[in-house]
C-alpha positions as CSV (number, residue, x, y, z in Angstrom):
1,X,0.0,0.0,0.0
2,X,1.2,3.3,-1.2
3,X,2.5,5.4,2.0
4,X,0.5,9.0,1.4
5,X,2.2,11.8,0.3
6,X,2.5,14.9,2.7
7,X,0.6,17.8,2.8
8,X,1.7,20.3,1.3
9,X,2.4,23.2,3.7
10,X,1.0,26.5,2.8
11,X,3.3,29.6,2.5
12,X,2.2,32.6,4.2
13,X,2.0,35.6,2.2
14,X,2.5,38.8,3.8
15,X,-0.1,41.5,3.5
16,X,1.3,44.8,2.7
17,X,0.2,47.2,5.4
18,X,-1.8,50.2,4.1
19,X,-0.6,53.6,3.5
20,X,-0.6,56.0,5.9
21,X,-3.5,58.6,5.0
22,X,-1.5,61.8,3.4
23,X,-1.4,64.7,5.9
24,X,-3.9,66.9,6.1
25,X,-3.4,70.3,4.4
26,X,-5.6,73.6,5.4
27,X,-8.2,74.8,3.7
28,X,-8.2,78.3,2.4
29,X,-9.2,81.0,5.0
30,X,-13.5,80.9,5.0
31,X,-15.9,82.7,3.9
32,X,-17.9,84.8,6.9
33,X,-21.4,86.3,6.3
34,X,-22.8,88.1,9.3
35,X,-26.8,89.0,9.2
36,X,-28.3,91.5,11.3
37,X,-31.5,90.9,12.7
38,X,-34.5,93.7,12.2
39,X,-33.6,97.5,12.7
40,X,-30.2,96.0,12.6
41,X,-28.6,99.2,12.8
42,X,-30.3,99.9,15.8
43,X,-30.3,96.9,17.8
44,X,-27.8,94.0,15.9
45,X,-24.6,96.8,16.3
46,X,-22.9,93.2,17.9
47,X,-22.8,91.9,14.0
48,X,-21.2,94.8,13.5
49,X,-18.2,94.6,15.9
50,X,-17.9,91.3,15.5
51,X,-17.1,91.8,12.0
52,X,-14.5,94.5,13.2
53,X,-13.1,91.5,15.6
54,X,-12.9,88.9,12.4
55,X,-11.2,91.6,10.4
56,X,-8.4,92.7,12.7
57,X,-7.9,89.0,13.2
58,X,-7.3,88.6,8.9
59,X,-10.7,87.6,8.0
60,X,-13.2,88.9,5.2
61,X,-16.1,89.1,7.3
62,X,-18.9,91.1,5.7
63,X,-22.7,92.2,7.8
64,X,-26.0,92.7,6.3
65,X,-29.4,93.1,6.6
66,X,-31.6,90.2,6.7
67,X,-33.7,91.5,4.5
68,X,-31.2,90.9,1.7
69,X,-31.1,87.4,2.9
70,X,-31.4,85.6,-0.9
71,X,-29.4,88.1,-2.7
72,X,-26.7,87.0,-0.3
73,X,-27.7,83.4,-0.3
74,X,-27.2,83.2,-4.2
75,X,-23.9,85.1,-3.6
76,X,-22.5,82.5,-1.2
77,X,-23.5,79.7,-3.7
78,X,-21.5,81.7,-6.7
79,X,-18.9,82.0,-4.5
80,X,-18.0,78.5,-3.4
81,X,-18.8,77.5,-6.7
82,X,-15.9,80.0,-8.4
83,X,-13.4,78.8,-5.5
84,X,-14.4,76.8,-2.9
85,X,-13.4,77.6,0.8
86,X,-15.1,77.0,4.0
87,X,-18.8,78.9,4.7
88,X,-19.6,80.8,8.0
89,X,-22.5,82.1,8.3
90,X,-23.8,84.4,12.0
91,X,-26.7,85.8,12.4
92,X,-28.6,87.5,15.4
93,X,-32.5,87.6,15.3
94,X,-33.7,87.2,11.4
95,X,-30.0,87.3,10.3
96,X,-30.0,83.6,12.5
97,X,-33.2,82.4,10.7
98,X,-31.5,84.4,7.2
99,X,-28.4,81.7,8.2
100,X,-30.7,78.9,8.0
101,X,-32.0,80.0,4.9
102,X,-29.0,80.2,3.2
103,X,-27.8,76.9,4.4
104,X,-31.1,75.3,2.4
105,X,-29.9,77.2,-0.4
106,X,-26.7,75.5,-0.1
107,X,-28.0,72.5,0.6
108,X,-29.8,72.3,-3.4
109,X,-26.5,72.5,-4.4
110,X,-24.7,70.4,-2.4
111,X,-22.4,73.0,-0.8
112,X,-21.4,72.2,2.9
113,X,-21.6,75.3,5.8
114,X,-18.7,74.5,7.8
115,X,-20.1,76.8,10.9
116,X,-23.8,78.4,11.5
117,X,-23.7,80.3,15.0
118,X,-27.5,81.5,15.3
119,X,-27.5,84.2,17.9
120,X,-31.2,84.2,19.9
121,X,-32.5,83.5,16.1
122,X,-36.3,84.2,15.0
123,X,-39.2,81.9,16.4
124,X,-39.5,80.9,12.7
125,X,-36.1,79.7,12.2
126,X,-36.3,76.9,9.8
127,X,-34.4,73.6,10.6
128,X,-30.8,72.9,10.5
129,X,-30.2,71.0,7.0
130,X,-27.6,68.2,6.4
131,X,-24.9,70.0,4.8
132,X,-24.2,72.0,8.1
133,X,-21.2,70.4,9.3
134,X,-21.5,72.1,13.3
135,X,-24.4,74.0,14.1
136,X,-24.5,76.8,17.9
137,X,-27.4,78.4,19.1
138,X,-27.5,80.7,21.8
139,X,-30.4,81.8,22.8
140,X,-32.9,82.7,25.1
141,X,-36.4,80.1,25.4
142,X,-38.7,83.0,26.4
143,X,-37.8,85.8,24.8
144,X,-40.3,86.9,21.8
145,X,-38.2,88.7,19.7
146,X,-36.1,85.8,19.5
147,X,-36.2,82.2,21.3
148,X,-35.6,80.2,18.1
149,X,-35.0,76.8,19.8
150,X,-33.0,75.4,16.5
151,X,-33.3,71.9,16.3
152,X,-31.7,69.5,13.2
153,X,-33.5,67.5,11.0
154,X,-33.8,64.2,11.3
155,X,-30.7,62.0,10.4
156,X,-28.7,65.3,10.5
157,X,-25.0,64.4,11.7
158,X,-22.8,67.2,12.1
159,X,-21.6,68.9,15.4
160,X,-25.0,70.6,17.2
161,X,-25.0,72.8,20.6
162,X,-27.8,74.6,21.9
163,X,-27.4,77.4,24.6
164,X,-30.5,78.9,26.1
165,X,-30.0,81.8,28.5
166,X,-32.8,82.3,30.0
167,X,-32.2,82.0,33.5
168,X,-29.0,84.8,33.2
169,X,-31.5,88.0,34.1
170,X,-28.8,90.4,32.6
171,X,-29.2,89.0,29.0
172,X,-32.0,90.2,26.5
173,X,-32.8,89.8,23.3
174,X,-30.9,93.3,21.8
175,X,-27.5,92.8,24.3
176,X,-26.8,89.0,23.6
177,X,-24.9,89.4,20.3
178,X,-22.6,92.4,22.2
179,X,-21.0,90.0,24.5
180,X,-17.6,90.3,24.4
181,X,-16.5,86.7,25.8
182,X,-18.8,85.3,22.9
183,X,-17.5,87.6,20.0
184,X,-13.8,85.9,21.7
185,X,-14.8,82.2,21.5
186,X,-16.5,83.0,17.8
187,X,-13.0,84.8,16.7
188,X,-11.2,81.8,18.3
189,X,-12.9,79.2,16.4
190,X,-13.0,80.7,12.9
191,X,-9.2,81.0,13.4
192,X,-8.5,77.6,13.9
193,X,-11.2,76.0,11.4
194,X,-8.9,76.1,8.4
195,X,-6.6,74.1,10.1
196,X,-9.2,71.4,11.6
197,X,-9.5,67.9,9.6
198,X,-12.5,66.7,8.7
199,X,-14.4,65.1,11.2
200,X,-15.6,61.3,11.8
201,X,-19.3,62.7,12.9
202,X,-20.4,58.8,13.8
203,X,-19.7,60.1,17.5
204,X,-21.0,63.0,17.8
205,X,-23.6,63.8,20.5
206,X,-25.8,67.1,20.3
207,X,-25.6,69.2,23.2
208,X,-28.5,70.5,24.7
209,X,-27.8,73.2,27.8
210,X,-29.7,75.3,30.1
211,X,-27.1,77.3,31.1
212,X,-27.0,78.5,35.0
213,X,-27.4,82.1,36.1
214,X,-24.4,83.8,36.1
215,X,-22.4,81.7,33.8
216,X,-20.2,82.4,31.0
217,X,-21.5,80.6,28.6
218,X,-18.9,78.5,26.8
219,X,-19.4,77.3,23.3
220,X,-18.7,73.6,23.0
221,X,-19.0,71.7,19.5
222,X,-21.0,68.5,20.6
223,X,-20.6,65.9,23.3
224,X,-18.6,62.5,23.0
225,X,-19.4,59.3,24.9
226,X,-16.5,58.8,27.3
227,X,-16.5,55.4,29.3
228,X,-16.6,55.0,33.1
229,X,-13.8,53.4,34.4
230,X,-13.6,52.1,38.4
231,X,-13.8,54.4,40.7
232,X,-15.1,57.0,38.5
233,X,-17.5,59.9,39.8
234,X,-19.1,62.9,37.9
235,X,-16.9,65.0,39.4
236,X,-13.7,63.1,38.8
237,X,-14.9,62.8,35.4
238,X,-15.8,66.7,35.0
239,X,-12.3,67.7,36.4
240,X,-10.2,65.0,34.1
241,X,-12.2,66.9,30.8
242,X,-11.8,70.5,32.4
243,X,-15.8,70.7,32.0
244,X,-18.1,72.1,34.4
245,X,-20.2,69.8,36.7
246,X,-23.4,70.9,35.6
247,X,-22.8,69.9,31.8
248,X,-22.3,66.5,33.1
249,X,-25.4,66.5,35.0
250,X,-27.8,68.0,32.2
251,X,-26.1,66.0,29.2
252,X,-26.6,62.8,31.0
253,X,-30.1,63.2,33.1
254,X,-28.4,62.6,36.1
255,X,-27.7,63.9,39.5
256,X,-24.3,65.5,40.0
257,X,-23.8,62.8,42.7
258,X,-24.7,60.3,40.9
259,X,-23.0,56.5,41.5
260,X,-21.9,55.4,38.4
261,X,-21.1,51.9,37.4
262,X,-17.7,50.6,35.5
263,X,-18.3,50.2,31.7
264,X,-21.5,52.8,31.4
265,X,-21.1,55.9,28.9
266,X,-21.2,59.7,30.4
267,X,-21.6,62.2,27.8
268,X,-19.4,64.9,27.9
269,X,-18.8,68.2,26.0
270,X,-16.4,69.0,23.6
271,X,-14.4,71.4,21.2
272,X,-13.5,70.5,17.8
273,X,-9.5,71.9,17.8
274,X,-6.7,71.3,15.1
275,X,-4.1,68.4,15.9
276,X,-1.5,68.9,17.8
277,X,1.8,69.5,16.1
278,X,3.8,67.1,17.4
279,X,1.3,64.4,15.8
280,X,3.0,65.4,11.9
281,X,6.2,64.7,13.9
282,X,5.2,60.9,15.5
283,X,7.5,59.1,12.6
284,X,10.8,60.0,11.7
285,X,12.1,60.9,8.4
286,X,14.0,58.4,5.9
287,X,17.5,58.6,6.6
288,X,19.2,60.4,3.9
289,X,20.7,57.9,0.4
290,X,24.1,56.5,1.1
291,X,23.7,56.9,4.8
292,X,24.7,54.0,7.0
C-alpha cells in the first residue's frame, strides 16, 4: 500500500500594510457672512463689531441686513462654486433664521456650511439642514423677539449645541450678540477652522444646555461618549475633561452625585481643535541615500 504523500504546507503571504493617509493640508481662509437681525442698525450693532473683531484677526467678514437674505444666499453659492473655501454664516435675530436659509440654499446645491452660529434667532427659524457640518445656538427660550429653539433634521449628523440663556436675568434679546467673551470664543474658532480635519461625525452627540445664572457661557461643539472606568465619579470625570459639573449633570439626566457603574457611557462636551503639532512629527524621516 502506497505510504501517502505529505501535505503540502501552505506559504504565508504577507499583506502589505496600508498607506498612511496623506497629511492633512488647510483649507483656504473661509468665507464669513454676518446677518443682522430687524432694525439691525439699531439693535444688531454686535454683528457689527464682530465683523471688526474677524477683520483685525485677517478675515473677510462682511454684515448685512436680513432682509437681503437671498441676494446674499445666491452670492455665497457663486462663490463657493468659483473657489471653494469653507462657509460661516452668523446671524442675530432674522439674520440667525437668514443663516438657516441660506444653508437650504446650499444644501440644493450640495455645498457644505462649515459653521452656523445663530444668535437668539427668530421663532420661525427653519431647521438645520444636512450640509451644516456644526451648528451653535445661543439663545434665550422665552424671549419673543427671538427664542428660536433650533433643532436639526432628522438623520442630520454634524456637530449641534444649543445654549438657552434664559435664567441669566442680565441677558436680552438686543444685548446677547454684544457679549464680548462670545465675540472671543467665535473669533477663536473661525481662526483655527482652516486648520481642523474633517471630522468622523459617527460620535457625535448634540448638546442640549440650560445654562445656569451667572455663567459664561462657553461654546462647546457636541458631546462624545466617554467610558466609566472604576472608581469614577461625575466629578472626577468633569475635572479630568476640564468641564463644568453641571454639563455633566444635564447632558446625561443625572444627579451631579450620581454613582456610576464601570463600563457605562457619560456624555461629555467637547471642542473640535486642530491636531496637535507634534502628531505630523510621530515618525521619523527616511534617513538620507548612502547613509549607513
Amino acid at each position: 500500500m502506497a505510504a501517502a504523500s505529505p501535505a503540502k504546507s501552505k506559504t504565508a503571504v504577507a499583506v502589505p500594510a496600508a498607506p498612511p493617509p496623506p497629511p492633512f493640508e488647510p483649507l483656504p481662509p473661509p468665507k464669513i457672512y454676518l446677518f443682522r437681525g430687524a432694525m439691525g442698525p439699531i439693535f444688531s450693532t454686535g454683528m457689527d463689531r464682530l465683523s471688526e473683531k474677524l477683520t483685525q484677526a485677517g478675515f473677510s467678514a462682511d454684515v448685512y441686513e436680513f432682509t437681503l437674505c437671498r441676494l446674499i444666499g445666491n452670492r455665497v453659492v457663486a462663490g463657493y462654486k468659483e473657489k471653494a473655501a469653507p462657509i460661516v454664516l452668523i446671524g442675530h435675530s432674522m439674520g440667525g433664521l437668514c443663516s438657516i436659509v441660506i444653508s437650504e440654499m446650499a444644501a440644493k446645491e450640495n455645498i457644505p456650511i462649515s459653521l452656523v452660529i445663530a444668535i437668539d434667532p427668530a421663532h420661525a427659524t427653519g431647521d438645520v439642514p444636512l450640509n451644516v457640518e456644526r451648528f451653535i445656538n445661543i439663545f434665550l427660550s422665552d424671549s419673543v423677539l427671538g427664542g428660536g429653539d433650533v433643532v436639526a433634521v432628522p438623520g442630520f449628523r454634524g456637530h449641534y449645541a444649543s445654549y438657552d440663556l434664559k435664567e441669566n436675568a442680565r441677558v436680552s434679546h438686543i444685548n446677547i450678540e454684544k457679549s464680548d467673551d462670545i465675540h472671543r470664543q467665535i473669533v477663536e474658532m473661525v481662526t483655527q477652522l482652516p486648520r481642523i480635519p474633517p471630522q468622523t461625525q459617527a460620535d457625535a452627540v448634540p448638546l442640549r444646555y440650560l445654562v445656569p445664572a451667572d455663567t459664561l457661557v462657553e461654546l462647546w461643539d457636541s458631546g462624545v461618549r466617554v467610558p466609566v472606568r472604576r472608581g469614577d465619579t461625575m466629578e472626577s470625570i468633569a475635572a479630568a475633561n476640564r468641564v463644568p459639573l453641571w454639563t455633566l449633570a444635564q447632558s446625561n439626566s443625572l444627579p451631579e452625585n450620581a454613582q456610576l457603574t464601570p463600563g457605562q457611557t457619560i456624555i461629555v462636551p467637547r471642542h473640535l481643535t486642530p491636531p496637535e503639532p507634534a502628531a505630523a512629527m510621530a515618525a521619523p524621516p527616511p534617513a538620507p541615500a548612502g547613509r549607513r
